[in-house]
N, C-alpha and C positions, 0 to 999 in steps of 0.2 A: 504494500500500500504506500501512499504518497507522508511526504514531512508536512505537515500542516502549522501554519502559524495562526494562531490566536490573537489578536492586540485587543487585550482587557482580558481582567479576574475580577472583574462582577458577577452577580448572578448570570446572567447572559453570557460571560466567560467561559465561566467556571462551568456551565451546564450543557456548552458548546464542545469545551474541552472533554469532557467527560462522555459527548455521546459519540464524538470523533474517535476517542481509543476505543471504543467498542464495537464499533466497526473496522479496526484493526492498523488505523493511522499514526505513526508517527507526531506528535504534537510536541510544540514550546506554545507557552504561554509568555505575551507580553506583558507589563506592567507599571506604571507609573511610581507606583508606591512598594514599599520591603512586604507587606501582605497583599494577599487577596482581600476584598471585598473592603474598603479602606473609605469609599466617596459615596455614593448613594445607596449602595447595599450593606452601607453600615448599619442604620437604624432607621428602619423605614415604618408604616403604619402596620405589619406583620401579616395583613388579611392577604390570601391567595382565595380570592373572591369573582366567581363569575358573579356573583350576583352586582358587581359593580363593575361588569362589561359595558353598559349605558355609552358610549362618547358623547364628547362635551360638545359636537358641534350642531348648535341647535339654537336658536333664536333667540329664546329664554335666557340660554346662559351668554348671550351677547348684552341682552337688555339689563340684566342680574348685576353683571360684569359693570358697566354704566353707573346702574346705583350706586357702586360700592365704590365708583374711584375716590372719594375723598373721605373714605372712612378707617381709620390707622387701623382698625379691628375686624376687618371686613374678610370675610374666607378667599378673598382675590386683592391684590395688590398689583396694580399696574405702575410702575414707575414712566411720567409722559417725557420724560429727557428725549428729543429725538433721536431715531437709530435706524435705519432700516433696517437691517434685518429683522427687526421686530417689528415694524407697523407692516413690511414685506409678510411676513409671518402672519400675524393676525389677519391679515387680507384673505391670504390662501386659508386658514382657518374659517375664517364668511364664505369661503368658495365651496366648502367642504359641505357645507350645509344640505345640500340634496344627497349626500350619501350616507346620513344619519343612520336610517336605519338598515341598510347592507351593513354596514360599518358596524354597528352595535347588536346585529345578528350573525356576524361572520367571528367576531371579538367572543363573544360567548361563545360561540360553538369551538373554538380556542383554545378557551380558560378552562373550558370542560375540559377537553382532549387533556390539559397538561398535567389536569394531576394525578393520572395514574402515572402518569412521568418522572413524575416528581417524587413522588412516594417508594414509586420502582427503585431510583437512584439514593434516598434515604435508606432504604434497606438492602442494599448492595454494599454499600460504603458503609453503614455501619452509622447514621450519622444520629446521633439527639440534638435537634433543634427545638426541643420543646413546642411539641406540636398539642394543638388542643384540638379537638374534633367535635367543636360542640356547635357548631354552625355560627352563622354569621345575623346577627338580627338589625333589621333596620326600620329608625323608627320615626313618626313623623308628629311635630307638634301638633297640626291642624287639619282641617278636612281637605281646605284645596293643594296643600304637599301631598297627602296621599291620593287624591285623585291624578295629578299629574305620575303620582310616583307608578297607578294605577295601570297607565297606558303604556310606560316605560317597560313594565312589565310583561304585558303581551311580548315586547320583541325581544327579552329574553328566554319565556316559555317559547316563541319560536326557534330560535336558537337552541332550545333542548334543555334548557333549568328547570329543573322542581323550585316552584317557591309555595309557601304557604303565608293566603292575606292574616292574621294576628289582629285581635282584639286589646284593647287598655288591659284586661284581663288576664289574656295571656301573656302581653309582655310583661307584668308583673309577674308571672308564674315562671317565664323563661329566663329572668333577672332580677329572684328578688333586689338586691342590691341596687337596684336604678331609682334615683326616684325623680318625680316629676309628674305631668297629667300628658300625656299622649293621647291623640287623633286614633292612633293605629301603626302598623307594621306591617312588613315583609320578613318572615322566617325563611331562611335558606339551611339546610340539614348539612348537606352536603360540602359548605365552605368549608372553610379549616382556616387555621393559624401558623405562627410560628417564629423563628427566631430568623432570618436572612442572612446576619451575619453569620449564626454559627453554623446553620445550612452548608453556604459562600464556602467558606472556610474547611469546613469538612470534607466536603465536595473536591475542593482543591491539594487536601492532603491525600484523600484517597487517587485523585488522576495521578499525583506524584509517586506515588507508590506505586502505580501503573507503569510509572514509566515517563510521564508529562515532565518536559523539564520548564521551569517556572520561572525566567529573566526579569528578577525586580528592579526596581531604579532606573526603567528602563525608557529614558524619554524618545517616542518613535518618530524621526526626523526627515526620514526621507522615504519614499516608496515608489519601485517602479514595479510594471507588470508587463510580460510579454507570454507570448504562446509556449517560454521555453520553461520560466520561470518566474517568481517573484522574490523582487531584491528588499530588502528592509534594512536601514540604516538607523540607528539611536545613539545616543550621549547616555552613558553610564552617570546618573547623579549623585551618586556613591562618592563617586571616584572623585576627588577636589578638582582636578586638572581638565575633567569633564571629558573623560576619554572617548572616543566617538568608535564606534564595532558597528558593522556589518555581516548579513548572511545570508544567504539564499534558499527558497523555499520553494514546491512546487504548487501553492497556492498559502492562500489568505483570508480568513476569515476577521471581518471587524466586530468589534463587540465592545467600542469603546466610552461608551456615553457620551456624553456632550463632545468629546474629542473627534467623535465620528464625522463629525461636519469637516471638520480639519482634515482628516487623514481621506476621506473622501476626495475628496477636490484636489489633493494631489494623483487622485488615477483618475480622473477626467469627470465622473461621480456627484452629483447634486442632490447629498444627501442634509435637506433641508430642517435639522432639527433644532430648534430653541431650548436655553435651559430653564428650565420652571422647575423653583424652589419651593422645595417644601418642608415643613417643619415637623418637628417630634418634639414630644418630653418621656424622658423614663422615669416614673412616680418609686421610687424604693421601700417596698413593702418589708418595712424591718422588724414588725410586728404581727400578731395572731390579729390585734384587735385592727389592724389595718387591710393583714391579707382578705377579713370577713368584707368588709368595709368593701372592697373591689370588685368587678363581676370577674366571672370566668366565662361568659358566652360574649364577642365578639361582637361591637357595634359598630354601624354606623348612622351619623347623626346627621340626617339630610340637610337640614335648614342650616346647621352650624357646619357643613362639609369636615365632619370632624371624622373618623375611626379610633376604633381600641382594639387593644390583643392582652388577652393575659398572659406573661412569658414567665411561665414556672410560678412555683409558692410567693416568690418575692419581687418580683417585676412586675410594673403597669403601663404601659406604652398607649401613647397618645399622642394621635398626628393629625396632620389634615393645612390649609391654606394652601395658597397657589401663588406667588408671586411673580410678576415676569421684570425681572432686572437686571437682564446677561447674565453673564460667569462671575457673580457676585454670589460670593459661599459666605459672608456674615451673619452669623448669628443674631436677628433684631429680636431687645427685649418686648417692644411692641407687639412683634406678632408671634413670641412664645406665650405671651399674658395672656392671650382668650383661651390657651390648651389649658394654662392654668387655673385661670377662671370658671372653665368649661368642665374639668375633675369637681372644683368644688361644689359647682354648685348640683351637678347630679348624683356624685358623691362626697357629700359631706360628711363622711367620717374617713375619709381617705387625710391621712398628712401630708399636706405638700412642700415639709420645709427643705425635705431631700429630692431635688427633681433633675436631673441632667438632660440640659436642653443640646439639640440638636438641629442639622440644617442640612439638605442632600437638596443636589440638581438634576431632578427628572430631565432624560434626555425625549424630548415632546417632537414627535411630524404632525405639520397643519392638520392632517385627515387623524390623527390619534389610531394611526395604524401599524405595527411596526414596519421594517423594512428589514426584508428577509427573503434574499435571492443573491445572484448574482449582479454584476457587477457592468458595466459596460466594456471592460479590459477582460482576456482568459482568467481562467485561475485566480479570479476575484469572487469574493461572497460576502454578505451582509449578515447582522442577525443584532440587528441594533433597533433604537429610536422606540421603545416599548412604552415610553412616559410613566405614568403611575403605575401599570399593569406588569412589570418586567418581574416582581416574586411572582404573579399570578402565572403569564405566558411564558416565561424564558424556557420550561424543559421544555413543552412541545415545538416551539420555534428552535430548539437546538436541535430535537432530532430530523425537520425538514431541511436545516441548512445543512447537517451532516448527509442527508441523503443527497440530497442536491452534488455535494462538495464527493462525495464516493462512485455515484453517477457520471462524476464530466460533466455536468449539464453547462452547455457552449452558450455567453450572456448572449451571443444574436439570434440565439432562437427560444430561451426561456423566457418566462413571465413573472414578474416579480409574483412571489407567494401570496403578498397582499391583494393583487387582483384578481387573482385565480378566487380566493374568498370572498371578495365582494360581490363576484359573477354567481358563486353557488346561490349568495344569500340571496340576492333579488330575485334570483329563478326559484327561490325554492316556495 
């Protein structure tokens, strides 16, 4: 089989790398940082959730979006400094808008596929990520959230989700620990949980032990591609003197997050992705009377765009907001405060004087679809641009690029895998 090169150990790396040896490839892995999984598959909102296949492109959340520009606390943060690639970006995201619901039935039938995928490779590797199986509940203050949430619905059940509508009643039943008066809910059985970093991380010890060899520090500076090969050139950032190495590959797979846009564009590639920030808090459950105080079933809070994960006896993770303001990795107390505000006030007996806040750059394409194909040069492959969905999607989208990448498949006659999905779902 062929040497395959990897650039990224994120989830999408790591899950890339992982379905490549087992199909019997040769693999290195690139990397920026001395770990895996180190920038957005640090600490993310932990849900691996069809039930939040939905895409954002939809009129509502353009109008929503609007509301909220002058509000420090608002679940969207637009910074208006001019840029173009971000008002270029938001354009092609309005363009996106008649493909709604392909796009949000092709995404679910997806998230479904990934997680026997996912689960496959946890128990091949050996991994504890602290997974909870207790489904994903999603809840809405008032009648007109839930009616919208309503319809949203159908084009997941077409997509192939079980969801069940939930009564005030029962989502007290499925939570005692929430408190609050709710409209109603969507119960999903089948979502799950978990930890992404230690997944990442596991995941990438086990390919190592495989065989995967794993070049950290590894800033990737030059890329060519031909019919014969693919060259890849980095700066060692270990090294003080910034030693520059070179190698040759017989193809490439990108998985790099927000980098993808960069490394793209040097093989001729217009891969168009924004980074949109988003936050976390981990709440540290150092107590019995704390860990009660917490749920252990999986929320998401529509009106506030918030999620939760329980991660083990002593961890509470809580994320959510969307910021768009480039490669800007800042930590703002501003919009850590509504995660914290948002614990106390539906958990009020949670302590939040221990909370470690966090910030990762969703790597975002206009249409909120990943990009997972080839490449417009040979021996080029994608499997990047997944935005919020990259714990949900990343194993099923690794085993199509490895199939793709063990096939040959020649970029002037494939189709990107994204539109091969959006064709199923409208026909279907």
């Amino acid at each position: 089989m062929s040497h395959i090169a990897v650039i990224g150990a994120g989830i999408t790396g790591a899950t890339t790398a992982y379905a490549l040896v087992e199909k019997g490839h040769t693999v290195t892995v690139f990397d920026r940082h001395r770990y895996a999984a180190m920038e957005t598959s640090y600490a993310n909102g932990g849900q691996l959730s069809a039930s939040n296949a939905e895409v954002w492109n939809h009129w509502s959340t353009v109008l929503k979006g609007i509301g909220w520009l002058f509000r420090r606390d608002a679940p969207l943060s637009l910074n208006l400094t001019p840029s173009w690639h971000k008002y270029s970006w938001l354009a092609e995201f309005v363009a996106n808008i008649p493909n709604y619901r392909a796009n949000t039935i092709a995404t679910t039938r997806l998230a479904i596929e990934a997680r026997q995928h996912l689960l496959g490779m946890a128990e091949k590797a050996g991994i504890d990520f602290d997974a909870e199986t207790r489904g994903i509940l999603h809840i809405y203050h008032d009648a007109k959230g839930l009616e919208v949430a309503t319809k949203a619905n159908a084009l997941l059940e077409e997509g192939g989700l079980t969801r069940q509508m939930v009564s005030p009643d029962e989502i007290r039943s499925l939570e005692p620990a929430l408190k609050g008066r709710y409209a109603g809910g969507f119960f999903t059985p089948s979502d799950f949980t978990g930890d992404i970093h230690k997944f990442t991380r596991g995941l990438m010890a086990y390919c190592q032990r495989r065989g995967v060899t794993f070049v950290h520090d590894a800033d990737v500076s030059t890329l060519a591609a031909s019919s014969e090969a693919v060259d890849i050139g980095w700066t060692d950032l270990a090294d003080a003197r910034r030693r520059a190495e070179n190698a040759r590959f017989d193809g490439v797979v990108i998985c790099a997050g927000i980098a993808s846009r960069k490394l793209a564009a040097m093989l001729g590639d217009r891969v168009n992705i924004y980074p949109v920030k988003g936050y976390s808090i981990t709440v540290e459950l150092n107590d019995e009377d704390n860990q009660r105080a917490a749920p252990w079933v999986s929320l998401l809070d529509d009106k506030a765009k918030i999620v939760t994960s329980r991660l083990g006896v002593n961890r509470f993770r809580v994320a959510g907001t969307a910021e768009f303001n480039g490669a800007n990795r800042d930590i703002r107390a501003d919009r850590v405060q509504p995660l914290i505000d948002w614990t106390r006030k539906l958990f009020p007996g949670i302590d939040t004087s221990r909370v470690v806040p966090w910030a990762g750059l969703r790597p975002m394409l206009p249409d909120m679809m990943p990009r997972v194909g080839p490449g417009r040069k040979p021996r080029v492959f994608y499997n990047t641009g997944h935005g919020h969905l990259g714990w949900t999607l990343s194993a099923a989208t690794a085993q199509i690029v490895a199939d793709q990448v063990t096939l040959g498949v020649p970029a002037q006659t494939a189709r990107a895998v994204t539109a091969d999905m959006r064709t199923a779902a409208v026909n279907a």
